[in-house]
C-alpha positions in Angstrom: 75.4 104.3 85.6 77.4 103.4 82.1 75.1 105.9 80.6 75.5 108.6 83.0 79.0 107.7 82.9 79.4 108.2 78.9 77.1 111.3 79.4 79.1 113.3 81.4 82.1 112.4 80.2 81.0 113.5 76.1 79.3 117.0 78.1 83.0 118.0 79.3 84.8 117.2 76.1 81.9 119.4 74.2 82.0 122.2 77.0 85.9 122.6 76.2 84.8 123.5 72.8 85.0 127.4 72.0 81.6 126.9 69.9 79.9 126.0 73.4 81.2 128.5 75.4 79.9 132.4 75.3 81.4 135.5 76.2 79.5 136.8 79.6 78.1 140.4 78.9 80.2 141.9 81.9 83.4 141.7 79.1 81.9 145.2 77.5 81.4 146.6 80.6 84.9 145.8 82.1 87.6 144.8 80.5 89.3 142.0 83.1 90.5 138.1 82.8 87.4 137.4 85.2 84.9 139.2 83.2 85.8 138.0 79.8 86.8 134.1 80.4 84.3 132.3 78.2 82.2 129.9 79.7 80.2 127.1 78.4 76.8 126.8 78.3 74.6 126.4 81.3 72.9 123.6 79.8 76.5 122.0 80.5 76.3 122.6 84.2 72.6 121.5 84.5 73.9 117.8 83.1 76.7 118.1 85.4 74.9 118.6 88.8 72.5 116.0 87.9 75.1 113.3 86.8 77.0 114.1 90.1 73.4 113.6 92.1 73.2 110.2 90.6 76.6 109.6 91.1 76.3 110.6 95.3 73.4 108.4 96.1 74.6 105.2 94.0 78.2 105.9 96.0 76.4 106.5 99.5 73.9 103.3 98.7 76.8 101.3 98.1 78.9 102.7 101.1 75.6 102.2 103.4 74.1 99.0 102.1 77.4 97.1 101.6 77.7 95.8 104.9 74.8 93.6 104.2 76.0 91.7 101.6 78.0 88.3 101.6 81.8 89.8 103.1 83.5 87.6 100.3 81.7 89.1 97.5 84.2 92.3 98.6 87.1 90.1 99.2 86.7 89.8 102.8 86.6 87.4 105.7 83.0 85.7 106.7 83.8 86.7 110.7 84.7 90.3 108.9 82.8 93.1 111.4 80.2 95.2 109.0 82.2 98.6 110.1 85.7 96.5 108.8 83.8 95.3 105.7 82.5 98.4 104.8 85.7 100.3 105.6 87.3 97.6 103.3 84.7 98.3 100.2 85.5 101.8 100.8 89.2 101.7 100.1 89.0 99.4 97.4 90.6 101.8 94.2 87.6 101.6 92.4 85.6 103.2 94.8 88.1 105.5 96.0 88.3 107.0 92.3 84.3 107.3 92.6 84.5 109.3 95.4 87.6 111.0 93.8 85.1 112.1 91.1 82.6 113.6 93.0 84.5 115.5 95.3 85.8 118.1 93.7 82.3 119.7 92.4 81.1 119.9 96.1 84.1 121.5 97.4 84.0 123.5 93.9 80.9 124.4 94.9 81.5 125.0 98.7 83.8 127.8 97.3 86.9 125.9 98.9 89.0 125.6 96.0 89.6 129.1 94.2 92.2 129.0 91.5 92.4 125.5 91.8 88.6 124.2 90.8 89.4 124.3 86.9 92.1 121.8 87.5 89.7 119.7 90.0 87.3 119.9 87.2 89.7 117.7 84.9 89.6 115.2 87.9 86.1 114.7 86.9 86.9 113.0 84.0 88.6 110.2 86.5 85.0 108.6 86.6 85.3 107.0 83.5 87.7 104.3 85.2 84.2 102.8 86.6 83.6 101.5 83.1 86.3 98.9 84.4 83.5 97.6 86.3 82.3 95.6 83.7 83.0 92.4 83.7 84.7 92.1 80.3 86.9 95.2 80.3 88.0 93.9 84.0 89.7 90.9 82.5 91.0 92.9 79.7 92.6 94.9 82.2 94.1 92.2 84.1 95.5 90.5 81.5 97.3 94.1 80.5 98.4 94.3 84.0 100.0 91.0 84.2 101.6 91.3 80.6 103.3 94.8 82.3 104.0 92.9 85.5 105.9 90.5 83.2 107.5 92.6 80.9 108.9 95.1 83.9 112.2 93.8 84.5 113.1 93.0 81.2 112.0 97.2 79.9 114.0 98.4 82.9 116.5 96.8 81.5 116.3 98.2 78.1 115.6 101.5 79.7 119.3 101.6 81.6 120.5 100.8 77.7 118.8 103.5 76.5 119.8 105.7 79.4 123.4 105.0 78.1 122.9 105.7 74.3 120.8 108.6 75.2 123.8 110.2 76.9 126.0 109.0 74.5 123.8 110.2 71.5 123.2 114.0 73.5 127.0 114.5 74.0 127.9 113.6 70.5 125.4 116.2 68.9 126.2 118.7 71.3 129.6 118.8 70.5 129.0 118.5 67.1 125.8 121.5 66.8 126.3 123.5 70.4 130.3 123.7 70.6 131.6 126.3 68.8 131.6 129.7 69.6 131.2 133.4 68.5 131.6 136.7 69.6 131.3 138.3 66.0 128.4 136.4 64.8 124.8 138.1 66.0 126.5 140.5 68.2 123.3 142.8 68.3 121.3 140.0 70.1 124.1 138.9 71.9 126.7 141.4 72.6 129.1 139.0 74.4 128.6 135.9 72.0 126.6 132.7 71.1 127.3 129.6 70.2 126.3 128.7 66.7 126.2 126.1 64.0 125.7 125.7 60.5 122.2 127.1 59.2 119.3 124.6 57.3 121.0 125.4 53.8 125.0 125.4 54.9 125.5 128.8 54.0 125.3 131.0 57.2 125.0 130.1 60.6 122.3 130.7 63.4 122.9 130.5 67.1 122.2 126.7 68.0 119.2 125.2 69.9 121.6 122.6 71.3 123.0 124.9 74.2 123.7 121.5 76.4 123.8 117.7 76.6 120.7 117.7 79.1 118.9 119.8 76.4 120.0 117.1 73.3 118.1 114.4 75.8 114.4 115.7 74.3 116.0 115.5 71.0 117.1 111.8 71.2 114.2 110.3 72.9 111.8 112.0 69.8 114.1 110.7 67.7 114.8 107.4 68.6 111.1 106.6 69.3 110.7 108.0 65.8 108.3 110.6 67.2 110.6 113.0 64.8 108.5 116.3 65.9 110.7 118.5 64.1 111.3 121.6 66.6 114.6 120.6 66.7 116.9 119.2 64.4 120.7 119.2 63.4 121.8 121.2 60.7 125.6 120.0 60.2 127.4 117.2 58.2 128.5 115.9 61.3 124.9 116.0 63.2 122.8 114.7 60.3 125.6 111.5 60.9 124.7 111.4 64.4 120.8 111.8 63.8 120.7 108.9 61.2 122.9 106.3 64.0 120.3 107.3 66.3 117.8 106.6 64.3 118.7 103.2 64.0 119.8 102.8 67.6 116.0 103.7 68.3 114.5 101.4 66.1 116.8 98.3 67.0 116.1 99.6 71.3 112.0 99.6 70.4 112.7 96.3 68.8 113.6 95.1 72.0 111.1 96.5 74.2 108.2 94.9 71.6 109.7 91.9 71.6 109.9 91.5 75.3 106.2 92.7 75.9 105.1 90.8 73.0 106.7 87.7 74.4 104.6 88.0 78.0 101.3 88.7 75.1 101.9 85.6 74.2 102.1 83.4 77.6 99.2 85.4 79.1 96.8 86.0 76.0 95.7 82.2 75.2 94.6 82.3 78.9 92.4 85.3 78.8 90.8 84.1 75.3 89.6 80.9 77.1 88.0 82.7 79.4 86.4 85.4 77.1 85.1 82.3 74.9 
């Protein structure tokens, strides 16, 4: 099943590919959006139906045959009923996302879907989260899930403080990039005024990309997590100030947050190694 797993899962990834997808020949006939999609090979759908075959009758063998195992292998009760064990196998997450992952291609195919089926088709890719079957990865996973469980309270925290500097931060540059106004400058694009600010070299001005506080809040978060993606950035004295106090104000905020998670690394990590060993 890994194998099948890892197989489908590289087939999707290569079938989003332009190289291994083809024009259909209706495009010359007709030029239309549903003629002249591309779509990827059919070599890509062959692996697919056959991976979801596999998939169906391990899920239905397990769904069927599960009631004759031991009821405490499943987290159950020994006086547990087989319908009651089997119902409780069934909504166990892991095998909720395996049904979750085979789904969509029969109602796909059953024509039930329309518009919808390429985003169903992503769902697909939710059958990698099997892999946390193994035995290895589940610890791994639990030990992540206890260090978050942990370190919860303590980011919430530190998320209300950046909350506050984020507003703080967005009303500052606003005010010092989105506040003043024009009437006389670009009065061809805007007839009845823009604000603007100072342009990258400080000898013109451009209409500002600041227009509110709400809109600053993308700016601070990309630039306090020093994600810096450049789209936007302030042009004045007075914003460049702002930018480089926020810069700092990030670092010392995801400080914090690494130093609370990496704290709760440290109780529950020695514990996980033992058992790994």
């Amino acid at each position: 099943i890994t194998v099948v797993i890892i197989l489908t899962t590289g087939t999707m990834i290569l079938e989003s590919l332009p190289d291994f997808n083809r024009t259909p020949d209706a495009c010359f006939e007709e030029l239309t959006v549903e003629n002249c999609k591309p779509r990827p090979f059919v070599v890509f759908a062959l692996i697919e139906t056959v991976c979801i075959i596999v998939f169906t009758i391990d899920y239905v063998l397990r769904i069927v045959l599960v009631h004759s195992e031991d009821p405490r292998a499943i987290g159950a009760d020994l006086e547990t009923s087989a319908a009651k064990a089997t119902l409780k196998y069934a909504l166990q997450w892991l095998n909720i996302v395996d049904l979750m992952a085979i789904v969509p291609f029969y109602l796909t195919k059953a024509g039930f879907m329309g518009s919808s089926a390429a985003v169903l088709r992503v769902l697909r890719l939710i059958r990698v989260f099997r892999l946390l079957k193994s035995p290895k990865l589940r610890t791994c996973v639990d030990m992540i899930l206890n260090i978050v469980s942990d370190s919860l309270p303590g980011i919430a925290s530190v998320f209300s403080l950046t909350s506050l500097v984020c507003v703080l931060s967005a009303s500052c540059l606003w005010f010092a990039e989105g506040s003043n106004y024009s009437v006389t400058d670009f009065s061809d694009e805007y007839p009845m005024g823009v604000y603007v600010r100072a342009n990258v070299n400080g000898f013109g001005r451009e209409p500002t990309p600041f227009t509110s506080i709400s809109h600053c809040f993308w700016w601070f978060f990309t630039t306090a997590t020093t994600v810096g993606y450049g789209d936007e950035f302030p042009t004045s004295a007075a914003g460049r100030v702002i930018a480089v106090v926020t810069f700092y104000a990030g670092v010392v905020l995801m400080a914090i947050k690494l130093t609370i998670v990496g704290g709760s690394l440290k109780k529950h990590f020695p514990s996980w190694n033992a058992q790994e060993s």
